[in-house]
PDB file of N, CA, C and O in Angstrom:
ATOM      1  N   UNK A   1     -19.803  -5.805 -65.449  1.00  0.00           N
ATOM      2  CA  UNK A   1     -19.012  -5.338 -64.349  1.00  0.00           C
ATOM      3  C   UNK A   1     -19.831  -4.531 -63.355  1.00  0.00           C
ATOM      4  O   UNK A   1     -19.236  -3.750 -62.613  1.00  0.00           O
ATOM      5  N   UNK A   2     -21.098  -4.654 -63.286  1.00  0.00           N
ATOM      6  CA  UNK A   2     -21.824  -3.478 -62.310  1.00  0.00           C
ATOM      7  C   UNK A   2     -22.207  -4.653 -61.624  1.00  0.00           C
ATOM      8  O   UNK A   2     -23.051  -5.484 -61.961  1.00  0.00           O
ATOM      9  N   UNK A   3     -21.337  -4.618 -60.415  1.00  0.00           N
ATOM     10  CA  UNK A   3     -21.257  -5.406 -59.452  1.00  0.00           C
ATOM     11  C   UNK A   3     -22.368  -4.592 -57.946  1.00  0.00           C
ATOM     12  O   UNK A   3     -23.419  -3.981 -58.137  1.00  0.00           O
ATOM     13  N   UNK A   4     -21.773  -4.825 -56.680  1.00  0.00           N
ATOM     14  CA  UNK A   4     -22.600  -4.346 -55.828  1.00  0.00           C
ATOM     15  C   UNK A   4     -20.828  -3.598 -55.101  1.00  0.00           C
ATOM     16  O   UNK A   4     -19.794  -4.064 -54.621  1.00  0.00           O
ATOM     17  N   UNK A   5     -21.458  -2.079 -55.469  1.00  0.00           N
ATOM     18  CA  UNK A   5     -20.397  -1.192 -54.575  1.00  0.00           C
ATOM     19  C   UNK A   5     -20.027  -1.332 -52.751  1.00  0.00           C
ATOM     20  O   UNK A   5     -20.686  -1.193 -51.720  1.00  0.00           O
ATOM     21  N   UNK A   6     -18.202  -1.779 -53.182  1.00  0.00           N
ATOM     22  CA  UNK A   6     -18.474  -2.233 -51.615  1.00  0.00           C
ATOM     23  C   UNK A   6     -18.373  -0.162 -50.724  1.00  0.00           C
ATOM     24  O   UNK A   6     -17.724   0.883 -50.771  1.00  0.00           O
ATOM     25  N   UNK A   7     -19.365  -0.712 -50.162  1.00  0.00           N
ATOM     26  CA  UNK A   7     -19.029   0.547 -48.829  1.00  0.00           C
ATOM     27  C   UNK A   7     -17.561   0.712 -48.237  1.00  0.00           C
ATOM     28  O   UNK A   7     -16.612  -0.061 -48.106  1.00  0.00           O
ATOM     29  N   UNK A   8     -17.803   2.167 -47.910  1.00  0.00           N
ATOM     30  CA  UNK A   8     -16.684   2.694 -47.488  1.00  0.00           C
ATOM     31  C   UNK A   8     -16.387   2.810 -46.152  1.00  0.00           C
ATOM     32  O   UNK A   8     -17.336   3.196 -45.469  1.00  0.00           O
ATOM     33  N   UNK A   9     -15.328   2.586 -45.553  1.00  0.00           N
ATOM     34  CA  UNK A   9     -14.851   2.451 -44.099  1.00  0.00           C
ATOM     35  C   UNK A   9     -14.599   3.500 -43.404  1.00  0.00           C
ATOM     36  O   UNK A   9     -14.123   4.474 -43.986  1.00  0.00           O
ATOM     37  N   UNK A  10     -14.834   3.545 -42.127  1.00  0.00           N
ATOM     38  CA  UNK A  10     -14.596   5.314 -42.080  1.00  0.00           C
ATOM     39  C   UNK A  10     -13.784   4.471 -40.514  1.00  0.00           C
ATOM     40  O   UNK A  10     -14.000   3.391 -39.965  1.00  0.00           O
ATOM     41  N   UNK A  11     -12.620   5.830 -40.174  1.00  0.00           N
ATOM     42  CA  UNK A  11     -11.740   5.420 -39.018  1.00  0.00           C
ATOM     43  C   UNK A  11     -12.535   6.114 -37.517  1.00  0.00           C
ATOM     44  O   UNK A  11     -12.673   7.319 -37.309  1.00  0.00           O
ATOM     45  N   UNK A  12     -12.927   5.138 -36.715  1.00  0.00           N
ATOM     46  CA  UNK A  12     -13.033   5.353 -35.565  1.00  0.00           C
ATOM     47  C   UNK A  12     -11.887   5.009 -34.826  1.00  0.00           C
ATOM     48  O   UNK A  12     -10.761   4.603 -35.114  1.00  0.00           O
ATOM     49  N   UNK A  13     -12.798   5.429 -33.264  1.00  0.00           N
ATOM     50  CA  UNK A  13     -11.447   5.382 -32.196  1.00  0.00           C
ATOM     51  C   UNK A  13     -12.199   5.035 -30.949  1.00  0.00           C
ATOM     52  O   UNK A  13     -13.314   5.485 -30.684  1.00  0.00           O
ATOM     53  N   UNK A  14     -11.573   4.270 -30.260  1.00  0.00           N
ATOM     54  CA  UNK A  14     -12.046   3.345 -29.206  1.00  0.00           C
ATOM     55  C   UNK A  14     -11.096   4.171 -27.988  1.00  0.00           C
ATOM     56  O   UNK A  14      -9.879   4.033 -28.111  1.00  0.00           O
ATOM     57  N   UNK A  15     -11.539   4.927 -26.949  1.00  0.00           N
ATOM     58  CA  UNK A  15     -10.598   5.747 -26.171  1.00  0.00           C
ATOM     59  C   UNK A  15     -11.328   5.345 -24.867  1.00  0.00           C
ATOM     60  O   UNK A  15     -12.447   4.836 -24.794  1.00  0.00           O
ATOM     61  N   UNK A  16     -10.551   5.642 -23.922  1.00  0.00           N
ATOM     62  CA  UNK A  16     -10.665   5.622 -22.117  1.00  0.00           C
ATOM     63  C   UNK A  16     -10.244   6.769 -21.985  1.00  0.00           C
ATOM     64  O   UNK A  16      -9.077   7.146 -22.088  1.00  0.00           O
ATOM     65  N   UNK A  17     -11.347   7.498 -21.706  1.00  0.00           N
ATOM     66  CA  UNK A  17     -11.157   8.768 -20.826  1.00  0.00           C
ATOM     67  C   UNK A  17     -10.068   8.834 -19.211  1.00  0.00           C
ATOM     68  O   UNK A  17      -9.573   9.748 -18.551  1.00  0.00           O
ATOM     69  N   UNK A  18     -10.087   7.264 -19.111  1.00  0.00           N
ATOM     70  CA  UNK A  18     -10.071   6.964 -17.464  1.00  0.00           C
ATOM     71  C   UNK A  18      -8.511   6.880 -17.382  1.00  0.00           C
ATOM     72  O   UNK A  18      -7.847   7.229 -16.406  1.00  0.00           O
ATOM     73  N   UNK A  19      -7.984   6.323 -18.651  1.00  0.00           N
ATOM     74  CA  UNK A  19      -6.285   6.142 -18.907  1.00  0.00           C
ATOM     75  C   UNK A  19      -6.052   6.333 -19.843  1.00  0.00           C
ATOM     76  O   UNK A  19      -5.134   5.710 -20.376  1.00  0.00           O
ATOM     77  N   UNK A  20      -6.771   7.302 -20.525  1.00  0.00           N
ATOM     78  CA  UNK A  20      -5.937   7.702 -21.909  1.00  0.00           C
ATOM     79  C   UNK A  20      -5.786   6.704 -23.022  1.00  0.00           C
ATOM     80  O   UNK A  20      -5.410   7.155 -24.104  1.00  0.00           O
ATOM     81  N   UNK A  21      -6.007   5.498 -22.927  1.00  0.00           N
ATOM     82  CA  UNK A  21      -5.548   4.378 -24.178  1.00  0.00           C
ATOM     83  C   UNK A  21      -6.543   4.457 -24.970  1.00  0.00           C
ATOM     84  O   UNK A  21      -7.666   4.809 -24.611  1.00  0.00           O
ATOM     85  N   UNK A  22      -6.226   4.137 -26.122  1.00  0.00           N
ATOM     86  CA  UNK A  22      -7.347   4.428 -27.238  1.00  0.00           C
ATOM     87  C   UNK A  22      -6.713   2.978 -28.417  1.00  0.00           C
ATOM     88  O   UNK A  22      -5.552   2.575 -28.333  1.00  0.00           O
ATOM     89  N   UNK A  23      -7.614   2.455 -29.316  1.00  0.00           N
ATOM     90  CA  UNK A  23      -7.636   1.858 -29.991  1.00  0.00           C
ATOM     91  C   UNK A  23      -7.988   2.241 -31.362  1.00  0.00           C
ATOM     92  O   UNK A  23      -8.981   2.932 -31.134  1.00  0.00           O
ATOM     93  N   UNK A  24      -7.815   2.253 -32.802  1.00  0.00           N
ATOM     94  CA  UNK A  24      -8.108   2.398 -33.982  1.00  0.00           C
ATOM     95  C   UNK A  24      -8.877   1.232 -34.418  1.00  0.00           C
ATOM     96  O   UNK A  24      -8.516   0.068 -34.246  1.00  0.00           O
ATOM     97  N   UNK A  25     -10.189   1.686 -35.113  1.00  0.00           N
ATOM     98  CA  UNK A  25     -10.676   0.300 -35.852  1.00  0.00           C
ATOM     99  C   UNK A  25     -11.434   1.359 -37.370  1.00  0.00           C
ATOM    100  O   UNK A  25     -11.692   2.561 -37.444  1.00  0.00           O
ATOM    101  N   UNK A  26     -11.572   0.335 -38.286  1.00  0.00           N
ATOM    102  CA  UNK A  26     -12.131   1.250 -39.482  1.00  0.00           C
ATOM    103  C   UNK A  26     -13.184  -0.086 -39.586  1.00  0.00           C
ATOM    104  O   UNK A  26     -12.928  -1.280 -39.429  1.00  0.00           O
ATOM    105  N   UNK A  27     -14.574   0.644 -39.942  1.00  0.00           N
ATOM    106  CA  UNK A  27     -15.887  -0.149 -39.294  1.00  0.00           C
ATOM    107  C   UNK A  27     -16.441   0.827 -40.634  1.00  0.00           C
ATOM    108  O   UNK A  27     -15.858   1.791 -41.130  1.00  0.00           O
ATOM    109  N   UNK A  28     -17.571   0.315 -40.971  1.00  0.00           N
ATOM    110  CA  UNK A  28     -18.550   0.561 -42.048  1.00  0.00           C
ATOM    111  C   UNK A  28     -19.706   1.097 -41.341  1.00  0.00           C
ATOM    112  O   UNK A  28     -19.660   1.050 -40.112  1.00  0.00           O
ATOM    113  N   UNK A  29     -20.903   1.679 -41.990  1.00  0.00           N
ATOM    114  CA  UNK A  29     -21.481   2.729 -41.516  1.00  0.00           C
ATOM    115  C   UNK A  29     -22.650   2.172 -40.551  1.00  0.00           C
ATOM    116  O   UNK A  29     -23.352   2.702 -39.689  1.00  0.00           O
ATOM    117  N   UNK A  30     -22.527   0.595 -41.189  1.00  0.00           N
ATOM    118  CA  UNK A  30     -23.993  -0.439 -40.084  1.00  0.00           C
ATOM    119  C   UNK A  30     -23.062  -0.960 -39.669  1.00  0.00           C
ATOM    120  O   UNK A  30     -23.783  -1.482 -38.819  1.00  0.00           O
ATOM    121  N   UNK A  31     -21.986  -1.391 -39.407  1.00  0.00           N
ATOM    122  CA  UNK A  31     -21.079  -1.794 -38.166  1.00  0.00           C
ATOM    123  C   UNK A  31     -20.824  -0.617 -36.857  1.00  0.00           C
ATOM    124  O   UNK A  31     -20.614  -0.903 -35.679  1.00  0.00           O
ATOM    125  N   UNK A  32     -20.907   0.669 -37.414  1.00  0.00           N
ATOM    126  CA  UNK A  32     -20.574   1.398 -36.454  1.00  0.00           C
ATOM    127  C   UNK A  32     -22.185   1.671 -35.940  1.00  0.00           C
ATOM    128  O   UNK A  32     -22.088   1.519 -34.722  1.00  0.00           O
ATOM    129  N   UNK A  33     -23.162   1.892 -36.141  1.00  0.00           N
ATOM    130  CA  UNK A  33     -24.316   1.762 -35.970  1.00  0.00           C
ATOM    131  C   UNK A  33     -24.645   0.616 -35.099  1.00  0.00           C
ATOM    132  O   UNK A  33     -25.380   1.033 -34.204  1.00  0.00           O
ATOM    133  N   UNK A  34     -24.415  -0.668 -34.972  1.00  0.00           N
ATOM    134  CA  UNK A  34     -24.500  -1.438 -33.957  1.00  0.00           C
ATOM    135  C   UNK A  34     -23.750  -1.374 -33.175  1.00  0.00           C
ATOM    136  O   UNK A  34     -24.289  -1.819 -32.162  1.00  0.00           O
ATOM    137  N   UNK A  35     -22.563  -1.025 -32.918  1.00  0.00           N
ATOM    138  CA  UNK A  35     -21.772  -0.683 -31.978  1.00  0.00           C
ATOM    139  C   UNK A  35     -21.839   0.805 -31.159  1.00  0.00           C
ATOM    140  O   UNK A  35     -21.252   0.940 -30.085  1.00  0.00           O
ATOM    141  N   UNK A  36     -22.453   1.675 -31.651  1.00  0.00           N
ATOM    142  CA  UNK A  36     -22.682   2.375 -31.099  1.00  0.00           C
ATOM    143  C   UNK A  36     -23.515   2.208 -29.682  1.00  0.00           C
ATOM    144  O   UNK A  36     -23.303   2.640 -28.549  1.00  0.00           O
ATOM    145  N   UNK A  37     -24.670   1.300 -30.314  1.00  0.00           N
ATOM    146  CA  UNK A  37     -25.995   1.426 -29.405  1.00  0.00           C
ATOM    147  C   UNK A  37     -25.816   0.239 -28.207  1.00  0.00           C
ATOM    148  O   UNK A  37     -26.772  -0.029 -27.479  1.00  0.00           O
ATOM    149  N   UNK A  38     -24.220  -0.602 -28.031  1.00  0.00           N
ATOM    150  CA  UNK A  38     -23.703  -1.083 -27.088  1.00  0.00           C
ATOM    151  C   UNK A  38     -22.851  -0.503 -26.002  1.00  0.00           C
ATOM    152  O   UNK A  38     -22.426   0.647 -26.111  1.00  0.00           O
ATOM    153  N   UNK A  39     -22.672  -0.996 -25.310  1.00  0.00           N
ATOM    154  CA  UNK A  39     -21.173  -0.581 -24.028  1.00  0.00           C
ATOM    155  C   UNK A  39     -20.044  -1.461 -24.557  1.00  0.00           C
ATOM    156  O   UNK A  39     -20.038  -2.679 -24.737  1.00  0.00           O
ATOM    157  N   UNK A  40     -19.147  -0.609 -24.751  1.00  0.00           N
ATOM    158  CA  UNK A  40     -17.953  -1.604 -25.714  1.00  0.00           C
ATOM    159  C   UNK A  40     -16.784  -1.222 -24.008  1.00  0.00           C
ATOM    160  O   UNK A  40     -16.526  -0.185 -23.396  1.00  0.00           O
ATOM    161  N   UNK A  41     -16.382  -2.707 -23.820  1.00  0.00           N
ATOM    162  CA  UNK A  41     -15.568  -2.739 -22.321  1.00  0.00           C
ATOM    163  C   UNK A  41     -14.581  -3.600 -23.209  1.00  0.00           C
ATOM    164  O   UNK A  41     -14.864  -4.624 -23.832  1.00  0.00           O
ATOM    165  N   UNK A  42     -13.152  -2.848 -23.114  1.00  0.00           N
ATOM    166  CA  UNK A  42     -12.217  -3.984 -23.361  1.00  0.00           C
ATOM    167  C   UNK A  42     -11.406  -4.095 -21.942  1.00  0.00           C
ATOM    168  O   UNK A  42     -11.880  -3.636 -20.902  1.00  0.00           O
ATOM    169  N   UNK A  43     -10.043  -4.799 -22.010  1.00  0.00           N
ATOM    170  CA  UNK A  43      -9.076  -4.913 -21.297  1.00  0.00           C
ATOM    171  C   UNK A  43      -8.028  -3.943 -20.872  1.00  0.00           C
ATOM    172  O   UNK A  43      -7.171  -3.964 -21.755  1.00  0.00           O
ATOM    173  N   UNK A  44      -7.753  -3.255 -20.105  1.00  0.00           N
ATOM    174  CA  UNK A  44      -6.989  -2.317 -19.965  1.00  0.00           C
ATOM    175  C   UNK A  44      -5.893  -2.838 -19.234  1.00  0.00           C
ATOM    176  O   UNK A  44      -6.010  -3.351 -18.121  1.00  0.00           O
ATOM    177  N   UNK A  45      -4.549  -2.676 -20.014  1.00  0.00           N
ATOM    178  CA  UNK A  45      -3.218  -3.349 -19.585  1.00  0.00           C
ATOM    179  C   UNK A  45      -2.588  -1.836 -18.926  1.00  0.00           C
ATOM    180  O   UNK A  45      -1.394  -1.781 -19.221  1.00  0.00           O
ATOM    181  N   UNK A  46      -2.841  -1.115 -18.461  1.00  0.00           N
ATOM    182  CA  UNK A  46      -2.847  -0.123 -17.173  1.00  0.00           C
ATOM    183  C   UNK A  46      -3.381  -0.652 -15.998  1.00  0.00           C
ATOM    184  O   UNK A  46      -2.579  -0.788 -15.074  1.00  0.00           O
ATOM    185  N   UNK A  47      -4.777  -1.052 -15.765  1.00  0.00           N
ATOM    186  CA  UNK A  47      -5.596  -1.209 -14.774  1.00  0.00           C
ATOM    187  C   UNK A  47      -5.547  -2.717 -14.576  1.00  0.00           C
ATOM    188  O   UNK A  47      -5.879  -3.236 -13.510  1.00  0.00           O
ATOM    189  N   UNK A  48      -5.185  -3.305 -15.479  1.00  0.00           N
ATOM    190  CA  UNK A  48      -5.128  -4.745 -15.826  1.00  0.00           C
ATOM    191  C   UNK A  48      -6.767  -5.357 -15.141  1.00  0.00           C
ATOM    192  O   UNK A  48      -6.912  -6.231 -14.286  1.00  0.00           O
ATOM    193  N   UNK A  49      -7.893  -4.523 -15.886  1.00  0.00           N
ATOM    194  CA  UNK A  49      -9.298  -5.072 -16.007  1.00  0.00           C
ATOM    195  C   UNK A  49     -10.056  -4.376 -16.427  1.00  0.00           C
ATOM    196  O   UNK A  49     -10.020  -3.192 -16.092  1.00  0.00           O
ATOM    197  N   UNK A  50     -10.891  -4.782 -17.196  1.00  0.00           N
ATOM    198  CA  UNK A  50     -11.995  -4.586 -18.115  1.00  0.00           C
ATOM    199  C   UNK A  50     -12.751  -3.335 -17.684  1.00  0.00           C
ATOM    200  O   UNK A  50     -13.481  -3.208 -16.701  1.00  0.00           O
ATOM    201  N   UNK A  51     -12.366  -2.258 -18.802  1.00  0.00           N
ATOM    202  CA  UNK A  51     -12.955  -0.458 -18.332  1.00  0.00           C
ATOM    203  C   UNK A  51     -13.961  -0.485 -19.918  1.00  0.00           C
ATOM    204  O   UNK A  51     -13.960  -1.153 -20.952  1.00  0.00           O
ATOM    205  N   UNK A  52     -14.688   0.575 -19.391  1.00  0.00           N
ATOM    206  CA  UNK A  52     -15.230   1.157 -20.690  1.00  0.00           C
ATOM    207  C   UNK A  52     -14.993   1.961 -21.523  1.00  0.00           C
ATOM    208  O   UNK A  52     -14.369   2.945 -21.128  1.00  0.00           O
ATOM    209  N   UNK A  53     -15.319   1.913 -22.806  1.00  0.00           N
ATOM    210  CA  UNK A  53     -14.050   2.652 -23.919  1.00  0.00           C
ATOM    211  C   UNK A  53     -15.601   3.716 -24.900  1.00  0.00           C
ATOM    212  O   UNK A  53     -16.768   3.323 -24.923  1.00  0.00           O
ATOM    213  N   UNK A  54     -15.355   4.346 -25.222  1.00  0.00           N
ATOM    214  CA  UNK A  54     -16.176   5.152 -25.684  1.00  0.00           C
ATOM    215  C   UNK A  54     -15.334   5.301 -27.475  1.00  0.00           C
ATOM    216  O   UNK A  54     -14.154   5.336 -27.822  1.00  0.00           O
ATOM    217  N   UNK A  55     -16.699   5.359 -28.275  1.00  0.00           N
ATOM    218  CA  UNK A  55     -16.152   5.114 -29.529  1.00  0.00           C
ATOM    219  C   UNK A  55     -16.569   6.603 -30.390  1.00  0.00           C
ATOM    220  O   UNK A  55     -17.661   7.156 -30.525  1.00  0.00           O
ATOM    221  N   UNK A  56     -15.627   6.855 -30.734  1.00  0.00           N
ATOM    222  CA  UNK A  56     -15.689   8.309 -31.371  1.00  0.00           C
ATOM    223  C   UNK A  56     -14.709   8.615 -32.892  1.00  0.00           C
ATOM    224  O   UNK A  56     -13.544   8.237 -33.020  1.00  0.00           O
ATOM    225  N   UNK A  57     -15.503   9.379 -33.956  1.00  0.00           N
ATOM    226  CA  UNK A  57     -14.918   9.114 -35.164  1.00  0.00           C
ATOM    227  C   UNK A  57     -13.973  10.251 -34.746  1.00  0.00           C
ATOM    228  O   UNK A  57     -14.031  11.161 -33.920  1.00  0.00           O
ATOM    229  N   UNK A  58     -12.816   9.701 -35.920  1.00  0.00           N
ATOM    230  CA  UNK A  58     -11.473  10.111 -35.915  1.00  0.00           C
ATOM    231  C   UNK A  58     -11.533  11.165 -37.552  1.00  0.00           C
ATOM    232  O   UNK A  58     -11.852  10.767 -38.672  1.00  0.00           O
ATOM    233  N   UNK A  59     -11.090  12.598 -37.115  1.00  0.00           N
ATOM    234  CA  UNK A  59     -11.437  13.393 -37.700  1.00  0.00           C
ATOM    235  C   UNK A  59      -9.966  13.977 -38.493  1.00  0.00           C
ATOM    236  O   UNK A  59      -9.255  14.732 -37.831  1.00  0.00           O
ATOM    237  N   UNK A  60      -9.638  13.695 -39.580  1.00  0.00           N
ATOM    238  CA  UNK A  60      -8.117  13.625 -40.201  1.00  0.00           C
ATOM    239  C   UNK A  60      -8.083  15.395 -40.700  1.00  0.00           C
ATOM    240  O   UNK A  60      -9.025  15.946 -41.269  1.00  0.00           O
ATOM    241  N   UNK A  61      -6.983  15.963 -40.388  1.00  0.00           N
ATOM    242  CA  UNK A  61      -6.334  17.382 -40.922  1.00  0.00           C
ATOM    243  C   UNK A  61      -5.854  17.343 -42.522  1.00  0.00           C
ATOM    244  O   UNK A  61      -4.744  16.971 -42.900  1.00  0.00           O
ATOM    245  N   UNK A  62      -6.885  17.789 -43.329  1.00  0.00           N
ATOM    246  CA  UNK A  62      -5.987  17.976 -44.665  1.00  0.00           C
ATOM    247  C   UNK A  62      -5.370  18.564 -45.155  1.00  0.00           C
ATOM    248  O   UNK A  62      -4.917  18.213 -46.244  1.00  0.00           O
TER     249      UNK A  62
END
């Protein structure tokens, strides 16, 4: 049974400073690592066109 431990997901957040909308994604520690070192532009159904979203971990109250 000593398999290969799957990694753990940690919750980011995909936000627009520009309109407030933000997105949730839970990404692993070399997924968020390549995404970091991009410009992540989605669709903004406010502006109805493609803004830039800034990705920032989501920090939970225990």
């Amino acid at each position: 049974m000593a398999g290969k431990k799957k990694s753990k997901r940690i919750v980011y957040r995909l936000f627009s400073p520009k309109t407030g909308e933000h997105y949730t994604l839970r990404l692993t520690r070399e997924a968020y690592d390549k995404l970091a070192d991009t410009k992540v532009s989605k669709f903004s159904k406010k502006l109805r066109k493609h803004i830039p979203f800034d990705v920032k971990k989501v920090k939970f109250k225990n």
